[in-house]
N, CA, C and O of each residue as an XYZ file, in Angstrom:
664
protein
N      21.022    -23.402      4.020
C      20.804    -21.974      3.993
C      21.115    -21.320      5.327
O      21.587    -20.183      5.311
N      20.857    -22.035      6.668
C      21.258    -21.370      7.567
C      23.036    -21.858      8.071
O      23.527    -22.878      7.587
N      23.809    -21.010      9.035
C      24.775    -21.224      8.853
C      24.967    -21.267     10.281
O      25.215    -20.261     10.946
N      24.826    -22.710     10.868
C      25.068    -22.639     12.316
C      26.059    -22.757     13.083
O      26.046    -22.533     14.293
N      27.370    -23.266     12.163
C      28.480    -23.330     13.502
C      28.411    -22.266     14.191
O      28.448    -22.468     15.404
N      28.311    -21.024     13.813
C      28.677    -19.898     14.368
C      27.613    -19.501     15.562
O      27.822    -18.794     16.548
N      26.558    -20.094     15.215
C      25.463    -19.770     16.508
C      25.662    -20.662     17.475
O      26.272    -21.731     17.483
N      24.796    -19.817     18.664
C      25.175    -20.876     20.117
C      23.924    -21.912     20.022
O      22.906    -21.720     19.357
N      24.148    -22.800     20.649
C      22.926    -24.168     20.333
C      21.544    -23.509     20.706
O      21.677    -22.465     21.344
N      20.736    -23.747     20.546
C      19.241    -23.120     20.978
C      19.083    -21.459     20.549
O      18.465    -20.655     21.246
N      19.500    -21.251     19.765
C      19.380    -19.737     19.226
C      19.532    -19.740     17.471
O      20.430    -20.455     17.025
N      18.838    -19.107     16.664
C      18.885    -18.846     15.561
C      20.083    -18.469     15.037
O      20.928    -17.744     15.562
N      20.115    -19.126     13.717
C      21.683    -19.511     12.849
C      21.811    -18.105     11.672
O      20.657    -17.738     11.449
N      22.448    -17.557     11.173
C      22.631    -16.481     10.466
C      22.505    -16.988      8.870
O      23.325    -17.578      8.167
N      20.810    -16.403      8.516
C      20.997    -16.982      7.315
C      21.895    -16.753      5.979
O      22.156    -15.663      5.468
N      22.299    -18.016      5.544
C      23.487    -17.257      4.283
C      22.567    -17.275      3.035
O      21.453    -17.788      2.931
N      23.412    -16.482      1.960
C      22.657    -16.197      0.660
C      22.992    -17.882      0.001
O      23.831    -18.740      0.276
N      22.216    -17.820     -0.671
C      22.278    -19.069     -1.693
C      22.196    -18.627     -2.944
O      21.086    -18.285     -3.352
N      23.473    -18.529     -3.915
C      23.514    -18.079     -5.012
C      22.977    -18.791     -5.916
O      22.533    -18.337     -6.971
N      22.970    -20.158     -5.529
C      21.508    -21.015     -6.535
C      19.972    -20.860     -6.545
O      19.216    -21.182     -7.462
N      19.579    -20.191     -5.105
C      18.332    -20.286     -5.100
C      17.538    -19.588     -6.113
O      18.064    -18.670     -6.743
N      16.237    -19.955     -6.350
C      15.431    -19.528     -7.970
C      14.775    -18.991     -7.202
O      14.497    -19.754     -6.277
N      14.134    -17.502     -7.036
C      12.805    -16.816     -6.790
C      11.662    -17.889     -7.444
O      11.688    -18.852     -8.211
N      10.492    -17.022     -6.556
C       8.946    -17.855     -6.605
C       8.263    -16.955     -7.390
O       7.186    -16.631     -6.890
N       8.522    -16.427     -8.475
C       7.866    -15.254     -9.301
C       6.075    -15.668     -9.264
O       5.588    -16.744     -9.609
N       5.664    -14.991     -8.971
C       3.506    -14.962     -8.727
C       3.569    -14.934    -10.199
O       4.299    -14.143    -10.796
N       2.709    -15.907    -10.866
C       2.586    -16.179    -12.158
C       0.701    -16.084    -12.080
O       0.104    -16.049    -11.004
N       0.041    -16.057    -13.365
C      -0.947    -15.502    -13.366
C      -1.742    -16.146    -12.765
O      -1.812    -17.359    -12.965
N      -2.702    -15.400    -11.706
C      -3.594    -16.008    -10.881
C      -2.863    -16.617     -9.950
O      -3.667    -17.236     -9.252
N      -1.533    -16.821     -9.464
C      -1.613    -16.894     -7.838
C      -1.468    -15.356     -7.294
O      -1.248    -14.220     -7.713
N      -1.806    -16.258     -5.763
C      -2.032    -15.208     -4.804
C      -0.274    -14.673     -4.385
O       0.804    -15.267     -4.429
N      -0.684    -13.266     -3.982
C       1.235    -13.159     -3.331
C       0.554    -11.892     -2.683
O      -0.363    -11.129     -2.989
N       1.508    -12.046     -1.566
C       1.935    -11.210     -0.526
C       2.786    -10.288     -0.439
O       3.680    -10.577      0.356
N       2.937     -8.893     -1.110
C       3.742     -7.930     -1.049
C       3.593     -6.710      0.434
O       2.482     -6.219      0.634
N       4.701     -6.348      1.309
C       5.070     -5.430      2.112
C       5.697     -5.011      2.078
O       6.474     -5.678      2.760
N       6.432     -3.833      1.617
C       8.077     -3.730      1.690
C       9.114     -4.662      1.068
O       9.048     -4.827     -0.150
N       9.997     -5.246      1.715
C      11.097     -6.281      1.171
C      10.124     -7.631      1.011
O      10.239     -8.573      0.227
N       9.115     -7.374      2.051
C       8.674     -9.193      1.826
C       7.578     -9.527      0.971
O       6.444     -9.055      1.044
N       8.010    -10.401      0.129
C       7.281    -10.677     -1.252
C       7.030    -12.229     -1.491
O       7.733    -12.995     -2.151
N       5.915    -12.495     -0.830
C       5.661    -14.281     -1.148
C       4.845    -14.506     -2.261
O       4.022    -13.627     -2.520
N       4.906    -15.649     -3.086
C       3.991    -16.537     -3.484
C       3.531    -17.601     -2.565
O       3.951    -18.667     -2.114
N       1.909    -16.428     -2.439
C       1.367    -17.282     -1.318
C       0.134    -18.725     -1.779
O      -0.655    -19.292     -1.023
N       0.328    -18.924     -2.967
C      -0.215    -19.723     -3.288
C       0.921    -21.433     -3.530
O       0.721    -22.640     -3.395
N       2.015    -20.603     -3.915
C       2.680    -21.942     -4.010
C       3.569    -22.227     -2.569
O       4.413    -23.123     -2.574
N       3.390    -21.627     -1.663
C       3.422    -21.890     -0.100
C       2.414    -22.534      0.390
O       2.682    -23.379      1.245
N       1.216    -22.368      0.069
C       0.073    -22.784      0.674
C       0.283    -24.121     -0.292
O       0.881    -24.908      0.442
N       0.143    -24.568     -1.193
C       0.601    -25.553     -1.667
C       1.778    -26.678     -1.150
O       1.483    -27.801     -0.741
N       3.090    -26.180     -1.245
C       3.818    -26.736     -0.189
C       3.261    -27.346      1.229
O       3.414    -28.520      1.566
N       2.629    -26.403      1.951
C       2.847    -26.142      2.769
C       1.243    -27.770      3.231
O       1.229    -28.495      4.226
N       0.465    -27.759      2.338
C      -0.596    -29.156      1.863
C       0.024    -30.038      1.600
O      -0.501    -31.143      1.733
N       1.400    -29.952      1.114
C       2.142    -31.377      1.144
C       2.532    -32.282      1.927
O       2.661    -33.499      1.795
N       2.779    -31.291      3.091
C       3.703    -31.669      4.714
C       2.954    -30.583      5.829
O       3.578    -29.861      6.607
N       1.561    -30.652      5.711
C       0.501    -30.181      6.555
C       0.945    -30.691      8.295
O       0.459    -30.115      9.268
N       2.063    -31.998      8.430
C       2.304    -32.263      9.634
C       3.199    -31.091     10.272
O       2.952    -30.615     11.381
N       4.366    -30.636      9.378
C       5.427    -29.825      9.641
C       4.271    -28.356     10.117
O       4.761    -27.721     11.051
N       3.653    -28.099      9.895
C       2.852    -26.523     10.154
C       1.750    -26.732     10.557
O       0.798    -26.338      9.884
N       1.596    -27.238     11.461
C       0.246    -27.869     12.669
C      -0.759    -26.570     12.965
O      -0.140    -25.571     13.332
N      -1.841    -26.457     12.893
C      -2.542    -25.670     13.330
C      -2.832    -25.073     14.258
O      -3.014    -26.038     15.001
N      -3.114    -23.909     15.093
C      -2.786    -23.453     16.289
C      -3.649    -22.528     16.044
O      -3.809    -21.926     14.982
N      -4.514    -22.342     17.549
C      -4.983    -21.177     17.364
C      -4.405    -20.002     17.962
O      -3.690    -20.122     18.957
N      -4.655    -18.839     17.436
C      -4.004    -17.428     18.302
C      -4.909    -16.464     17.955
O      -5.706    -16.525     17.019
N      -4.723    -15.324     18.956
C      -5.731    -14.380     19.547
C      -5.478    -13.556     18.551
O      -4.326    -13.260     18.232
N      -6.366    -13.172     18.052
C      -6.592    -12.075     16.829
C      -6.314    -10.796     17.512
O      -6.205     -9.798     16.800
N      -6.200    -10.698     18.624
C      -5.418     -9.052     19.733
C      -4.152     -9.682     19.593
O      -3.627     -9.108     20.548
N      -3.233    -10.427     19.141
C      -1.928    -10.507     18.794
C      -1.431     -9.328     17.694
O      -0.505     -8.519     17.746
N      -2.439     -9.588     16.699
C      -1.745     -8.856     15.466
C      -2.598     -6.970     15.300
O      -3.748     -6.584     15.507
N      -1.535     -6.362     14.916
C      -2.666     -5.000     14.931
C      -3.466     -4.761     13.863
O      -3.469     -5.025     12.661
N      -4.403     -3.965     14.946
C      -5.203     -3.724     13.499
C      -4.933     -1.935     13.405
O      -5.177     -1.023     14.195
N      -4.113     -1.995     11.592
C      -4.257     -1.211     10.965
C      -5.711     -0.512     10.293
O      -5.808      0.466      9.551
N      -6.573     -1.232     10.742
C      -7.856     -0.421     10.109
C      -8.075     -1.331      8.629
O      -7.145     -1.810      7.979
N      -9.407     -1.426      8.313
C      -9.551     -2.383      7.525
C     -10.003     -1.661      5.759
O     -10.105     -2.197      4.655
N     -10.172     -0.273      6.233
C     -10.040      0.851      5.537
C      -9.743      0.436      3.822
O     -10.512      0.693      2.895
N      -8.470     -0.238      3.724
C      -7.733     -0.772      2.739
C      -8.123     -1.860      2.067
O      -8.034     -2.104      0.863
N      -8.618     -2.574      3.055
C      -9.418     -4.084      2.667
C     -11.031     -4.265      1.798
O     -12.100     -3.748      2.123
N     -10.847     -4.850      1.040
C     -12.377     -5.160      0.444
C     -13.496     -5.467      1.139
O     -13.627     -6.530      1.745
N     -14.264     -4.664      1.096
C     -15.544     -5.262      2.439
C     -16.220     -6.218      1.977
O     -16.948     -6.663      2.865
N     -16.338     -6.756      1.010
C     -17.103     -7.830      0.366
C     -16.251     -8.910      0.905
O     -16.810     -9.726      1.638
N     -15.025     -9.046      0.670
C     -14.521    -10.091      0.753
C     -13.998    -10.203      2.595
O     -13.566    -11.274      3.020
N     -14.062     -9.559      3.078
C     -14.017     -8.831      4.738
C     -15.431     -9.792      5.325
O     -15.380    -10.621      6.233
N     -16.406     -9.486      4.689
C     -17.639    -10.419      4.760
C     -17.746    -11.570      4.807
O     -18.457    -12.193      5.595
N     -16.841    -12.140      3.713
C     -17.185    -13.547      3.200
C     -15.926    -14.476      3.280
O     -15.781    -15.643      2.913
N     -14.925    -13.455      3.968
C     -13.901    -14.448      4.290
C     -14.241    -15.918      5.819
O     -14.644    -15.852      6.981
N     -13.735    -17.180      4.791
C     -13.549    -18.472      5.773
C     -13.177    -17.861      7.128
O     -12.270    -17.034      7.219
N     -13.817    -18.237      8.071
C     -13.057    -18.062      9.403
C     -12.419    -19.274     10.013
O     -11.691    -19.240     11.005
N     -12.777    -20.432      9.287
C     -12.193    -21.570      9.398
C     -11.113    -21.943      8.580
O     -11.067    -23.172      8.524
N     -10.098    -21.331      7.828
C      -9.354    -21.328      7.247
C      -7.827    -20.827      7.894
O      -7.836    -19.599      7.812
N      -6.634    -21.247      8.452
C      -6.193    -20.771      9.045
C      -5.226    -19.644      8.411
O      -4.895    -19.677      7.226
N      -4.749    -18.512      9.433
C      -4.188    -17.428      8.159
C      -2.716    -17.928      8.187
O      -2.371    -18.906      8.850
N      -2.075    -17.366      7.604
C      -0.712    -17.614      7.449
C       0.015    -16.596      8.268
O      -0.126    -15.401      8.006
N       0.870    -17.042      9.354
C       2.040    -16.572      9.916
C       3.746    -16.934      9.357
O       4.162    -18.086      9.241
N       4.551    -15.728      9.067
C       5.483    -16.125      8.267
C       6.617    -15.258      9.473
O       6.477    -14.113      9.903
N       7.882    -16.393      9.845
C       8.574    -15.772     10.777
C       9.859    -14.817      9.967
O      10.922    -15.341      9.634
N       9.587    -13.554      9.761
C      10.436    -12.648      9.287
C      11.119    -11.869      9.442
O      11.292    -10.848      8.777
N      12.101    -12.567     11.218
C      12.945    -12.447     11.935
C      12.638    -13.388     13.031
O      11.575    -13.978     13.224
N      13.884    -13.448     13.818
C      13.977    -14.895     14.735
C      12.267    -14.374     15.934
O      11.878    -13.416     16.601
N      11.913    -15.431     15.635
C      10.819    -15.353     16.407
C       9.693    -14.288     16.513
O       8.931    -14.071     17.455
N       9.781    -13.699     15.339
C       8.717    -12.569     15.052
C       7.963    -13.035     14.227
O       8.676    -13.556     13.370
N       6.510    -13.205     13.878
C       5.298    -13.592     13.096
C       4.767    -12.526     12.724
O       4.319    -11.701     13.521
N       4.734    -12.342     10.965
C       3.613    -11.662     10.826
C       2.476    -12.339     10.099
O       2.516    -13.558      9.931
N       1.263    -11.469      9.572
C       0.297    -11.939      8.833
C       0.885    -11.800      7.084
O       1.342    -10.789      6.549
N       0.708    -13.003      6.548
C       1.452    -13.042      5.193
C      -0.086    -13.527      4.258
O      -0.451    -13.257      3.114
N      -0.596    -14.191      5.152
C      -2.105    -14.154      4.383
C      -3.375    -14.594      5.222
O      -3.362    -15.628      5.891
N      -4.272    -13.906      5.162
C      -5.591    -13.944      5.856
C      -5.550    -12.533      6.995
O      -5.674    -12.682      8.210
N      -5.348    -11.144      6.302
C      -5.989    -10.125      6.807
C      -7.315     -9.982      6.547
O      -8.024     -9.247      7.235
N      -7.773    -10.687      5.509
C      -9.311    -10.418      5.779
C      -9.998    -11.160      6.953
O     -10.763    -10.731      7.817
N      -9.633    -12.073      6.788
C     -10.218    -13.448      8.062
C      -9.932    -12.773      9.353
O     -10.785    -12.848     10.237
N      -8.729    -12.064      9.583
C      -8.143    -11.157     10.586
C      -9.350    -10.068     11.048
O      -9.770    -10.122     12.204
N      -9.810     -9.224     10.237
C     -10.650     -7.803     10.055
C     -12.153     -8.610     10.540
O     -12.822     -8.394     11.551
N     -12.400     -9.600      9.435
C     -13.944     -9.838      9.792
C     -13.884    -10.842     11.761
O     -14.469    -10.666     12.830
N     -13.253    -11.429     11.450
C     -13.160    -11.721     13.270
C     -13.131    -10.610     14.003
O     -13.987    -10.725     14.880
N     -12.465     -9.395     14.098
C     -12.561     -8.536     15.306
C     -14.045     -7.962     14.697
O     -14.858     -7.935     15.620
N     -14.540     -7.570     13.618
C     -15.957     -7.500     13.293
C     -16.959     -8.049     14.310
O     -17.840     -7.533     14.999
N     -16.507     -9.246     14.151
C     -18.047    -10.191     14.932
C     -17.044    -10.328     16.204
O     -17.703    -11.010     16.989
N     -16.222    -10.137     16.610
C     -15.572    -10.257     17.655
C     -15.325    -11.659     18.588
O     -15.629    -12.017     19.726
N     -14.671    -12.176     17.554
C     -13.938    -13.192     17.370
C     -12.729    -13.699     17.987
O     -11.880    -13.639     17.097
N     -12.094    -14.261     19.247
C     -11.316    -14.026     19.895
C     -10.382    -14.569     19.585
O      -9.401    -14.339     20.291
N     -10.161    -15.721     18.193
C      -9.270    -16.710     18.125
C      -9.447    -17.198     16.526
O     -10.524    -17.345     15.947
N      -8.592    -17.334     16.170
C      -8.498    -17.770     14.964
C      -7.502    -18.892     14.494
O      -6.429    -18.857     15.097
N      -7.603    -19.702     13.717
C      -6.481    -20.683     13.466
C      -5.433    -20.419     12.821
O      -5.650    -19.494     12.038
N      -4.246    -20.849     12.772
C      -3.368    -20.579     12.172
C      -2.172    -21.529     11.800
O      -1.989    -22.520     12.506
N      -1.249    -21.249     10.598
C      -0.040    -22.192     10.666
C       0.866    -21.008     10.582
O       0.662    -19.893     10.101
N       2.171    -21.644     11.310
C       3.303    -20.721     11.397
C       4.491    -21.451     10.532
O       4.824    -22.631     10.635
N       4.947    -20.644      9.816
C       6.089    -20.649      8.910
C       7.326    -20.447      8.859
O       7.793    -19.767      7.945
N       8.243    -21.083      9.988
C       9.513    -20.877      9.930
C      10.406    -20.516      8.700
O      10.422    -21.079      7.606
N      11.178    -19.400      9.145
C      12.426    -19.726      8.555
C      13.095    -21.004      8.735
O      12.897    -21.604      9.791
N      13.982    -21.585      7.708
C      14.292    -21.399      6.058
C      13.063    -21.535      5.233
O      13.167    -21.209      4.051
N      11.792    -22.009      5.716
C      10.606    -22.724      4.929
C      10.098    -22.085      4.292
O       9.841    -22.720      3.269
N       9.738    -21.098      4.230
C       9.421    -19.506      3.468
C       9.972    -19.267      2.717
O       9.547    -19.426      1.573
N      11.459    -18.656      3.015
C      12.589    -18.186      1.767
C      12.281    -18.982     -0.009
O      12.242    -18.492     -1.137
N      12.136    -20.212      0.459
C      12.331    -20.333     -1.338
C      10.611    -20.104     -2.017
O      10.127    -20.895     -2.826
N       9.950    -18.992     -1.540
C       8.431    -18.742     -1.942
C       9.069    -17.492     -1.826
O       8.037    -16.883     -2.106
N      10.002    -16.459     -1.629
C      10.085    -15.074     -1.789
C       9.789    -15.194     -3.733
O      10.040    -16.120     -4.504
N       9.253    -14.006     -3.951
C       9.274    -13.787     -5.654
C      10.020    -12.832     -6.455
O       9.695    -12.282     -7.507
N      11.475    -12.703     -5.504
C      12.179    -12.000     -6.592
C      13.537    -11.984     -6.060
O      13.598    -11.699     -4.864
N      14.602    -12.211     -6.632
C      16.321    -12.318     -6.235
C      16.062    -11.302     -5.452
O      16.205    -11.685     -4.291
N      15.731    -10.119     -5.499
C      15.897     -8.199     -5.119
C      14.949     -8.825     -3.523
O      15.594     -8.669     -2.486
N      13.712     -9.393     -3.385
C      13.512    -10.101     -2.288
C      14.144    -10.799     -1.194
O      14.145    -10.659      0.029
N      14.727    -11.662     -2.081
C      15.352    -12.587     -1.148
C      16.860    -11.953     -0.403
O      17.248    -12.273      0.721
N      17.474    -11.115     -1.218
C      18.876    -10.643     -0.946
C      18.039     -9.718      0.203
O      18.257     -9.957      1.390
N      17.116     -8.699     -0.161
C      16.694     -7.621      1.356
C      16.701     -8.828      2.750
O      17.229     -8.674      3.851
N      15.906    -10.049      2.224
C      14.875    -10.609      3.139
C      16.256    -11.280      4.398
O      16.223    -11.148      5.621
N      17.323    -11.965      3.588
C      18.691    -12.213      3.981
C      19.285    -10.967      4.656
O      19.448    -11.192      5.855
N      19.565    -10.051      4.390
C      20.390     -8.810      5.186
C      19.309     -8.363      6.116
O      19.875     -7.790      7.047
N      17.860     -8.358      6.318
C      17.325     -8.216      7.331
C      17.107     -8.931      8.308
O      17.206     -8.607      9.491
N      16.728    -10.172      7.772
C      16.672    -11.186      8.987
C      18.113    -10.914     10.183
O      18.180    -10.597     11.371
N      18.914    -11.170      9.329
C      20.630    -11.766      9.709
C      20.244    -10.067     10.485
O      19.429    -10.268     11.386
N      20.555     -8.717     10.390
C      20.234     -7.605     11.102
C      19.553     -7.724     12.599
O      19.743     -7.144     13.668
N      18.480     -8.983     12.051
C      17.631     -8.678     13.764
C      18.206     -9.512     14.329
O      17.758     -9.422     15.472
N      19.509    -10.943     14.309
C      19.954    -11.610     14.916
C      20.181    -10.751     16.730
O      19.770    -11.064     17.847
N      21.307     -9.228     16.039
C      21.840     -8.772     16.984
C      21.185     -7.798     18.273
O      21.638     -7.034     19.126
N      19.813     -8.331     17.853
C      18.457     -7.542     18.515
C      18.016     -8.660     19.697
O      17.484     -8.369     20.769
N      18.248     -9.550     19.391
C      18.189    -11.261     20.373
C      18.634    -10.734     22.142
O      19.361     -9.818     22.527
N      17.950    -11.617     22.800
C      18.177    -11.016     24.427
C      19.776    -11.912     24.555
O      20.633    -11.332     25.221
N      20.109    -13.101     24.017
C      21.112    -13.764     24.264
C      22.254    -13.220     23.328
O      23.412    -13.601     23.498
N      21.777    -11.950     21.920
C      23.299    -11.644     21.410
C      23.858    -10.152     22.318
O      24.993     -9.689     22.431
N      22.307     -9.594     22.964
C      22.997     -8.551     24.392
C      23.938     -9.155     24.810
O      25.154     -9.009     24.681
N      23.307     -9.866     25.337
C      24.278    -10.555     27.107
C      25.454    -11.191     26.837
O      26.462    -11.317     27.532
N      25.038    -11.813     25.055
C      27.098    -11.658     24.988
C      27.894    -10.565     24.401
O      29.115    -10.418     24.346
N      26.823     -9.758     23.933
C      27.954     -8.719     23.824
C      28.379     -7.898     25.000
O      29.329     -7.136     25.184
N      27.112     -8.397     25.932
C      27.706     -7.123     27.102
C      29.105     -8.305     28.579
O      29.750     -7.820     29.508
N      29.041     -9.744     28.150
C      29.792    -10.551     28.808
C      31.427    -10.278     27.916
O      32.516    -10.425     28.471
N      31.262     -9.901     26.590
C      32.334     -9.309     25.862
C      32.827     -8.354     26.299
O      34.050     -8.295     26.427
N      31.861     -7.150     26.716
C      32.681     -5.744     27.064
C      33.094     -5.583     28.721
O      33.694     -4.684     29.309
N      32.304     -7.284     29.353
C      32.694     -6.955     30.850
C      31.501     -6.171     31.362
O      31.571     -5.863     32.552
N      30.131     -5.686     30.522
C      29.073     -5.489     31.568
C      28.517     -6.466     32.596
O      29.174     -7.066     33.446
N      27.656     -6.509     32.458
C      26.496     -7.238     33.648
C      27.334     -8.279     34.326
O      26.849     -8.981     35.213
């Protein structure tokens, strides 16, 4: 899925479409993650993801990493009673950008009790992509990623070693 001749070694590869790949359609009673273009089945990730628990090691990170939008939106019951020992899910949805794909509640009730750290697994790309839940997903999720390539501090400096800047 990724397409690296074209990248320089140590920098992210431009992901290509895979006209075979099958969406992760959320079937009744799993969990999924909708934002905009990004649409997981976060239950059959979290599944995966229990298979090869070595590949996505636990880590903790500072709950002042991610913002808080206000919890406004969120269920306070479950804001309450969310695991804080459960780690949330970070899903990389551009080269080296993490967001929260699951455990905003665990997120909300930690800055609550003021909580400085929370556990987590992080989810590289390609490892994600085949848990998007819909072709219309995966095609956005592909033309955006591949978009923030040219946002990279190393695709500046060659474009500006191209035009003869710096």
């Amino acid at each position: 899925m990724l397409d690296s001749p074209s990248a320089e070694p140590g920098f992210p590869a431009k992901l290509k479409r895979d006209k075979n790949l099958q969406p992760c359609p959320a079937e009744s009673g799993d969990e999924h993650y909708q934002n905009g273009i990004f649409e997981f089945n976060i239950t059959r990730l979290l599944a995966f993801i229990d298979t090869c628990a070595d590949r996505f090691p636990i880590e903790l990170v500072s709950v002042a990493e991610f913002p808080n939008y206000g919890g406004s939106h969120l269920d306070e019951e479950t804001v309450r009673t969310a695991d804080l020992s459960r780690p949330i899910l970070l899903a990389e949805i551009a080269p080296g950008l993490f967001n929260v794909i699951d455990g905003n509640h665990r997120l909300a009730r930690a800055r609550c009790e003021g909580v400085q750290a929370v556990p987590s697994r992080r989810v590289r790309c390609p490892d994600h992509v085949p848990f998007l839940t819909s072709a219309w997903a995966y095609e956005k999720y592909v033309e955006y990623r591949n978009s923030k390539l040219g946002d990279l501090p190393h695709a500046k400096a060659s474009r500006n070693r191209r035009k003869g800047v710096g």
